[in-house]
C-alpha positions, 0 to 999 in steps of 0.5 A: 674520619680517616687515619692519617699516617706519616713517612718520615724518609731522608734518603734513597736508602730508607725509601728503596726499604719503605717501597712495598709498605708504602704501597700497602699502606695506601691500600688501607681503608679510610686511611691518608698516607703523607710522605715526609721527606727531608735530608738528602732526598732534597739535595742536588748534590746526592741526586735530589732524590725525591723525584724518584719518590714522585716517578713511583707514582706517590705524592710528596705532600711535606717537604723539609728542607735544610736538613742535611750536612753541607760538609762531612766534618762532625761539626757540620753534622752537629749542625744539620742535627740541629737545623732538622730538629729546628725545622721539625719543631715547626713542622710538628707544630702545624701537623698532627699525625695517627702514627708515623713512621721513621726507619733506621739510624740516621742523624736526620731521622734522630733529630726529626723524631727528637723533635717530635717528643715533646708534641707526643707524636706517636712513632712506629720505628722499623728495624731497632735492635741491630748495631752497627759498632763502627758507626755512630748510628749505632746509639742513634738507632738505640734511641729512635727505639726508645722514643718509639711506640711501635717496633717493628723488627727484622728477625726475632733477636733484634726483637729481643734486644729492643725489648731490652732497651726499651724494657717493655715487650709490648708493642714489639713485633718481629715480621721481617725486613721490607727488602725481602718483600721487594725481592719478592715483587720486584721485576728485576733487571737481566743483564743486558737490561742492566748494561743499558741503565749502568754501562757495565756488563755484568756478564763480565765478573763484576764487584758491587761495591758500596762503602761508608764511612766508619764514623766512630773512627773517623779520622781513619778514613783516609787511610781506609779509602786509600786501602781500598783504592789500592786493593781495586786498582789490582783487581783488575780481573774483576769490573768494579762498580762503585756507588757512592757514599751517604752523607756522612763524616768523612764521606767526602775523602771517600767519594773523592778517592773513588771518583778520582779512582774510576777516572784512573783505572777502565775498569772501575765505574762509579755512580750516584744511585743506581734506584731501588731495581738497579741497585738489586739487580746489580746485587742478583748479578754481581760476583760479589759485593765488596764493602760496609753496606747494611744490604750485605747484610740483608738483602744479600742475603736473599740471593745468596750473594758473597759479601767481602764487609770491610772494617768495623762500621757493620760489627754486630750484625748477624753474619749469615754464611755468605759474609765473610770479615776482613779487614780495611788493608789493601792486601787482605781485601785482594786476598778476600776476593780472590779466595771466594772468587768462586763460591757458591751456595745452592744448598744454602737458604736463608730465611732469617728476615722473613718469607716477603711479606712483610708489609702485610703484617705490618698494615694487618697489625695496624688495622686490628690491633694497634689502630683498631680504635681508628678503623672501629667505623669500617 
């Protein structure tokens, strides 16, 4: 007899998280860990990203496919809900799990666990009780939690909160976030490492900039991308290197703006996915990051890097001493920049998201407590 645990994963966002659980897991006596992956990791246009899941080493053994917006309008999104609730109403049918694993707050993740409450699939959701007011992930994370029976979160009051909307304390475990065991493992890239995989040279000052779409306020991200296209085209004390935005509402608008600006200024850079080690190491080496990422907030933090968060997508989150607010206007950002172009923070040690072992808590946990039944033969 062998457990059987799921990973739900719809981009290269939630497998660079996934990574070191991943490997823990499979570490695990008597147990089958299959990676489920869905939403843009299959598509051409956002990098078809599962093969860097299967040039880390990991079998794909579940493919799901048609389950990413073919554009960035709230109907197309609707849709894609809709066709990845579809396609996991099948796949759920065929398929019987111990446990699975989903992570996060995206519109696939929602639709692909909504789809598994009626065949009573046993769902361990990572990182609940965070809110992100500026995006519509916000109530879809509140509801991942809620269909959930397993929570595992990032510090000990987004602990708190889940346990206020799920009403129920038990099975609620605060053991870090995932990111900082991969600080902690990873080989990161040097500098000159890092020119050969981006192009950029980080010895010069260089911004890592990641934005999103607000998707609550959707209709202001043409005025947002044009903002911030006018603030980076006068920073040209700075190299900028952008990557790209999910695919979200009004994400289009956005890496349109930003492609069209790369072209037009030599020191601006954009690319698609820089993987989990580039993209780290570029946050290690940067001056500082510039944008409405949710790994501003966390992985930044392990640094510490300084953070310039644009707008209102990332507004409840816990802001750690590198963070600094400002608003989406071309002059506050230029202003923001060069205000804590010099920064620094040795005295400065935050440890809010755990101590890098995350990953062991989890696999500790599952294997003596909440799956103790399923290893009682070991």
């Amino acid at each position: 007899m062998s457990v059987k645990i799921g990973i739900l994963t719809s981009s290269r966002a939630d497998y660079s998280i996934y990574y070191p659980l991943i490997k823990a897991l499979n570490l695990l006596p008597n147990s089958t860990i299959e990676i489920i992956a869905f939403g843009t990791h299959l598509s051409e246009k956002y990098g078809y990203t599962v093969n860097q899941i299967l040039s880390d080493g990991f079998e794909v053994p579940h493919k799901i496919n048609n389950c990413f917006a073919l554009g960035d309008s709230p109907k197309h999104i609707a849709e894609a809900m809709g066709n990845t609730m579809l396609q996991f109403s099948q796949f759920w049918e065929s398929n019987q799990f111990d446990l699975v694993f989903c992570l996060g707050d995206r519109y696939e993740m929602f639709a692909a666990v909504s789809a598994s409450v009626p065949f009573q699939v046993k769902i361990a959701h990572l990182y609940g009780g965070e809110k992100t007011e500026g995006a519509i992930d916000d109530c879809l994370r509140h509801a991942l939690s809620v269909m959930s029976k397993y929570h595992f979160a990032a510090c000990e009051s987004y602990k708190n909160r889940v346990i206020e909307l799920t009403s129920n304390a038990e099975n609620v475990f605060n053991f870090g976030h995932l990111s900082i065991d991969n600080l902690e493992s990873l080989p990161l890239l040097n500098i000159d490492e890092l020119k050969i995989k981006t192009g950029v040279h980080f010895a010069k000052p260089t911004i890592l900039c990641t934005f999103h779409p607000e998707t609550v306020n959707y209709e202001s991200n043409t005025r947002y991308a044009q903002e911030i296209c006018d603030a980076f085209s006068e920073i040209t004390e700075f190299q900028i290197l952008i990557t790209m935005p999910n695919s979200d509402t009004g994400g289009e608008i956005i890496r349109s703006s930003f492609e069209k600006l790369a072209k037009n200024n030599t020191h601006i850079f954009t690319t698609e996915n820089l993987g989990t080690i580039g993209y780290l190491s570029a946050m290690k080496h940067c001056k500082m990051m510039v944008g409405n990422t949710s790994s501003g907030f966390v992985e930044a933090s392990y640094f510490p890097t300084t953070v310039i968060n644009l707008g209102e997508r990332q507004t409840g989150r816990i802001i750690t001493p590198n963070i600094f607010n400002t608003p989406i206007q071309k002059q506050q950002i230029i202003d923001a920049v060069r205000k804590n172009i010099n920064n620094t923070y040795e005295n400065t040690k935050i440890q809010i998201y755990g101590s890098g072992n995350t990953a062991e808590l989890i696999c500790n946990e599952l294997q003596y407590n909440l799956l103790k039944s399923s290893y009682s033969h070991d």
